[in-house]
N, C-alpha and C positions, 0 to 999 in steps of 0.2 A: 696492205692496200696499194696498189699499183695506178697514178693517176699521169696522163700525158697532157702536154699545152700546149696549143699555139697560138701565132698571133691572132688578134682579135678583129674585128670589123663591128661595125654596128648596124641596126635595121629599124623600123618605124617602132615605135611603142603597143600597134595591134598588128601582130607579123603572127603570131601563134600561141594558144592559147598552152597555156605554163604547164609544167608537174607532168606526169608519167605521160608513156606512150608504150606504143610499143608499135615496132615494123616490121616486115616481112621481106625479104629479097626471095622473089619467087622463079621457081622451076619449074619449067615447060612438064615435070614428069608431077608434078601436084607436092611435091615433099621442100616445103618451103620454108627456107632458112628466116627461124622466125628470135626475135632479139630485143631488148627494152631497153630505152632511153627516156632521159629526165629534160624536159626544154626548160630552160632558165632565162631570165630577162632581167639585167638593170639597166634602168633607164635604156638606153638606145641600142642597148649591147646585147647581144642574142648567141647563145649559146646551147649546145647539147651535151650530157654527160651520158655515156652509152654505158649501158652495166652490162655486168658478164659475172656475175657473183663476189667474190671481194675486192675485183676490179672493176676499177672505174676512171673511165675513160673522156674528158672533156676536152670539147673538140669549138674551138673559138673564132676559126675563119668559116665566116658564114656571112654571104652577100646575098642581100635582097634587093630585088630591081622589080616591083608592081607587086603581083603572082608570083614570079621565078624566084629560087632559092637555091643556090652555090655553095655546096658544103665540103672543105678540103678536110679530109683527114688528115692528123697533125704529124706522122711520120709516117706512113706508106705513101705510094704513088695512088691514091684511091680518091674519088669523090662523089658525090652525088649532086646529078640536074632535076630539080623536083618544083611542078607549080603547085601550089596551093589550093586546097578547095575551101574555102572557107578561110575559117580558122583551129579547126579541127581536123584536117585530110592531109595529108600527101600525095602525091602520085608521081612517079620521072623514074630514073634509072640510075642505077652505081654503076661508076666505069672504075677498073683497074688495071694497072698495068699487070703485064706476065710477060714470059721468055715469047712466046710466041706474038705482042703484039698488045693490044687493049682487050679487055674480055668488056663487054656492058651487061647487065641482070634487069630489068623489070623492078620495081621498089614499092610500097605502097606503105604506109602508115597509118595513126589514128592514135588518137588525142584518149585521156581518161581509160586506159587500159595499163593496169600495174602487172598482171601474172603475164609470164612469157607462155605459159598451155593451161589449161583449163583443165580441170581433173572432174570425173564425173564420179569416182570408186574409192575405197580407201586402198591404202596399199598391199595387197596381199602379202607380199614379201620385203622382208630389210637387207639390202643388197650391201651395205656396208663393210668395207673393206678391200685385200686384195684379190685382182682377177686376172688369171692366164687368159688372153686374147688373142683369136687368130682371127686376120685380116684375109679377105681370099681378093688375087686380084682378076683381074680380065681372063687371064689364061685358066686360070682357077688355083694358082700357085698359094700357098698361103705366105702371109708375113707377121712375124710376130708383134705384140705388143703385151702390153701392161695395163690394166685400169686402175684406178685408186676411187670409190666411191665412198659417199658422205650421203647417208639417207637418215631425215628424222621426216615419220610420219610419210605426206606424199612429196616433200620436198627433196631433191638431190641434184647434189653441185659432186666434181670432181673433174680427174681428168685420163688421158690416154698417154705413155707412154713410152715410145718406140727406139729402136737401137741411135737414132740418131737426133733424138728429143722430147718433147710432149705438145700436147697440142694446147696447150694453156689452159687457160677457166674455162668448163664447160658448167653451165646451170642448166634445171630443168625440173621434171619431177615423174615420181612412179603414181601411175593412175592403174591400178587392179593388179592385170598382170603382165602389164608393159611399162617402157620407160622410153621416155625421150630428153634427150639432151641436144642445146645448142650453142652456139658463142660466135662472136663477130666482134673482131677490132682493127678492123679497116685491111687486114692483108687475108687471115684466115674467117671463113665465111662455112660455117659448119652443121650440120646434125644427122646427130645418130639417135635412132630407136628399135625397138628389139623386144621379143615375148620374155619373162622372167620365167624360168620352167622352176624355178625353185630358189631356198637360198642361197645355194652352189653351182647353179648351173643359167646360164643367159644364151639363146637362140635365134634363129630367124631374124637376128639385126641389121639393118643398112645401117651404110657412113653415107653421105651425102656431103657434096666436097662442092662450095663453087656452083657455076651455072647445068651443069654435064655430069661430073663423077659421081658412080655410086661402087661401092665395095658391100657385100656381105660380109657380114663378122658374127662373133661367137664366143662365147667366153663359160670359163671354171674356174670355182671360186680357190684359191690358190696363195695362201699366205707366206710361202716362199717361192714365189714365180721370179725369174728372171731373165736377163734379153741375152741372147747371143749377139756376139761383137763382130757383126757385119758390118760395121762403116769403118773399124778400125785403119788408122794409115801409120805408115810405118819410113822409116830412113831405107834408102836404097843401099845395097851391101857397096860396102865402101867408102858410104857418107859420114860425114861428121856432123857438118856445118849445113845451113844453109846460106846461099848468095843470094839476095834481090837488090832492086833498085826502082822504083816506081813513084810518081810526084803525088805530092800530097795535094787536101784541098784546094790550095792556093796555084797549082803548079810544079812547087819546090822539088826538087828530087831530093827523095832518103832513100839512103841504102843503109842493109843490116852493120856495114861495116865501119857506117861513120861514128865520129869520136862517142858522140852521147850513147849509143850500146855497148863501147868498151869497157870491160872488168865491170860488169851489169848483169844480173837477172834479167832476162827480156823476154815478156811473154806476147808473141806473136798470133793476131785475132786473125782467125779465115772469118770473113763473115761477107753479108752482101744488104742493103738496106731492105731488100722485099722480104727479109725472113724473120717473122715474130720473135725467134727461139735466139735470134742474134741482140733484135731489141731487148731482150730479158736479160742477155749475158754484155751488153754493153752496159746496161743501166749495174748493173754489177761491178765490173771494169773499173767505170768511169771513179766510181765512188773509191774502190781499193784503191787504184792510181794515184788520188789524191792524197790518200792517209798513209800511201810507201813509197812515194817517188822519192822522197829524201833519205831512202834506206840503202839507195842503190839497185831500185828496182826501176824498168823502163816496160813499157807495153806500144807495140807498134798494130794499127790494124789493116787489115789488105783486103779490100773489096772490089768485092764480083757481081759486076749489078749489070741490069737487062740489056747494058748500051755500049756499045764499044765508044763513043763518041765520049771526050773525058769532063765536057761542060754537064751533059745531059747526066751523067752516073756523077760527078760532084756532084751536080745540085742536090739528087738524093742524097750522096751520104750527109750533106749537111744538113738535114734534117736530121739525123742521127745526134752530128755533132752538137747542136745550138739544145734539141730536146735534154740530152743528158749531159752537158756541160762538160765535153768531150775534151779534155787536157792533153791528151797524147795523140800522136800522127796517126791520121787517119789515110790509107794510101789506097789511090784507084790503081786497078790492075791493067784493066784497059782491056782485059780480056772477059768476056759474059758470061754468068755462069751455067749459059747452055751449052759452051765450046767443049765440045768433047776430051779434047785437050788443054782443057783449061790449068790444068797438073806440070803437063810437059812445055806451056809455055811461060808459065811464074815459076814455079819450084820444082825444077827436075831433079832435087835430091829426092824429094818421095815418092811413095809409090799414091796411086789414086788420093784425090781427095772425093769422099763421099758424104762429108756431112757438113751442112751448113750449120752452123759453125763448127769448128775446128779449132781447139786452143793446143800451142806449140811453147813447150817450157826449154827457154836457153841458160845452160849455168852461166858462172862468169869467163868460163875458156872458152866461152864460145861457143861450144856444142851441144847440139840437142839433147835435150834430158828425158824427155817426156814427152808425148801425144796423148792429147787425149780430144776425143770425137765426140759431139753433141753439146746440148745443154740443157738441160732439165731445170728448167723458170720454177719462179715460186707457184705457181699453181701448182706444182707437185710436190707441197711441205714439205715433210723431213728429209724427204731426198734432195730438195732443195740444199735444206740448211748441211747435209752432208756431203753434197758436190763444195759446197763454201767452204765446209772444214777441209777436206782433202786438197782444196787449191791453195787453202792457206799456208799449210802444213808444206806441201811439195813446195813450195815458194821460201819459207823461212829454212828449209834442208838447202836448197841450192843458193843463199845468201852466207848460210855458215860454212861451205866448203869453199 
């Protein structure tokens, strides 16, 4: 179970009527990202717990002034301005930040709704297990992915995939001979549905991404499917090392070179505060950090967030740092990670980086050991627990040489 905090605020004692809900961020095209949350209340203090299946998400800055209600999400740039109708309604808008600017969505809610979809059928088909999935985009190109699904009866949770992550908790359920699945925690804002032509075969699916995006997808049932290593990044011919220097939260400058990385394992984070699949693998991080900093291991991270401006991209990553009790340097790049060149102005030792995150393994002579592209969060079990193992492992091989 995966639970986030932030600071709290408080609201009158009749602000909103307690226990389930369930809300909807809606799209202009009718396929509306729909998602359940639990309102909680002591005494003056008002709170939401947003589910997503065995994550659970509580969310504690929440201002109330009359009607209006100010709800920050507790690690993305995301929030919502929503009046009240009653004490049962919502209504106002989620804004988030993105590379381009602020995105807003339309919001509505409602009190005493526990199911996230209503099912009128039982399930024709148990979709359980694994699935080769192709994503088609705009052009019609297709891109790969992975599903991992979990059906009992018409309920189903799981997740997607892809060469450069997953898409974390998705819940939802099979009503006859279709499925829909959704998830929202404050950065990704999701759902997919799709005819089940069979046990081994899923068709005619949209993804639904956001206020705009939509992709057709597809999938076969496929118990050894696997991803092609398209985000892979690699040392440029004739690198060893890398060189940066970029200031941490505070200011400070750290570079790879100073004394605390010397004759150290140091595993260097690409990440950037707007990307869930970073939050998955810092909360990871944070915790290893702690239990081998004294082994002679060091973890540096370097992020690439929406702002060149280095107040505005701290403040985000410090929601990073304070949520997961972030012990090791956290460094702004200062460069966005829509810049094209965002590669050729931090680390021109490698070639492209394409995945957010990126984790970089340094022996103790200094030189790169390893690359490895993505992260697959705990919504994706055992792959999970097997990225854990394999980071452990490459990490105690380069402390015994």
């Amino acid at each position: 179970m995966s639970v986030l905090f932030a600071a709290c605020t408080g609201g009158p004692t009749t602000s909103l009527e307690t226990g389930e809900w369930q809300g909807k961020l809606l799209r202009e095209d009718g396929n509306h990202i729909v998602f359940n949350f639990e309102v909680r209340q002591k005494n003056d203090s008002l709170s939401w717990v947003i589910k997503n299946g065995e994550e659970k998400i509580e969310v504690t800055d929440i201002l109330l002034n009359g009607d209006s209600i100010l709800v920050h999400m507790p690690v993305f740039e995301s929030s919502f301005k929503l009046i009240k109708h009653g004490t049962n309604k919502l209504i106002g808008t989620w804004t988030k930040a993105g590379s381009a600017g602020f995105i807003d969505m339309p919001f509505e809610a409602v009190s005493g709704t526990k199911e996230r979809f209503s099912t009128k059928q039982k399930a024709g088909n148990n979709i359980s297990g694994k699935w080769s999935v192709k994503f088609f985009r705009a052009d019609g190109s297709p891109r790969p992915a992975i599903a991992e699904f979990v059906q009992k009866d018409n309920d189903l949770s799981g997740t997607f995939i892809t060469p450069t992550g997953d898409y974390r908790y998705l819940k939802g359920v099979v009503d006859g001979d279709s499925l829909k699945l959704s998830t929202f925690d404050g950065s990704h804002a999701y759902f997919f549905k799709a005819y089940i032509n069979s046990d081994n075969s899923i068709g005619k699916g949209f993804y639904y991404s956001g206020a705009t995006s939509t992709e057709p997808w597809e999938a076969v049932k496929n118990d050894t499917a696997s991803l092609p290593d398209v985000a892979a990044m690699y040392l440029k011919e004739g690198e060893e090392k890398l060189d940066f220097s970029f200031p941490d939260l505070d200011g400070k400058r750290v570079a790879i070179t100073d004394e605390r990385f010397k004759n150290k394992v140091v595993i260097v984070q690409i990440m950037g505060s707007w990307c869930p699949n970073c939050m998955d693998e810092t909360a990871f991080l944070s915790t290893f950090y702690k239990k081998n900093k004294d082994r002679g291991v060091e973890i540096v991270a370097l992020a690439y967030e929406y702002y060149e401006d280095f107040n505005l991209a701290a403040n985000s990553v410090k929601k990073f740092q304070k949520r997961f009790d972030v012990q090791y340097p956290m460094l702004v790049t200062g460069v966005t990670v829509s810049d094209t060149l965002r590669t050729e102005k931090t680390l021109p030792q490698l070639t492209k980086i394409k995945s957010f995150p990126s984790t970089i393994f340094i022996g103790k002579n200094g030189k790169v050991a390893r690359i490895h592209a993505g992260f697959e969060g705990p919504g994706t079990g055992k792959r999970h627990e097997a990225l854990k193992k394999e980071f452990e492992e490459t990490v105690e091989g380069l402390l015994k040489q």
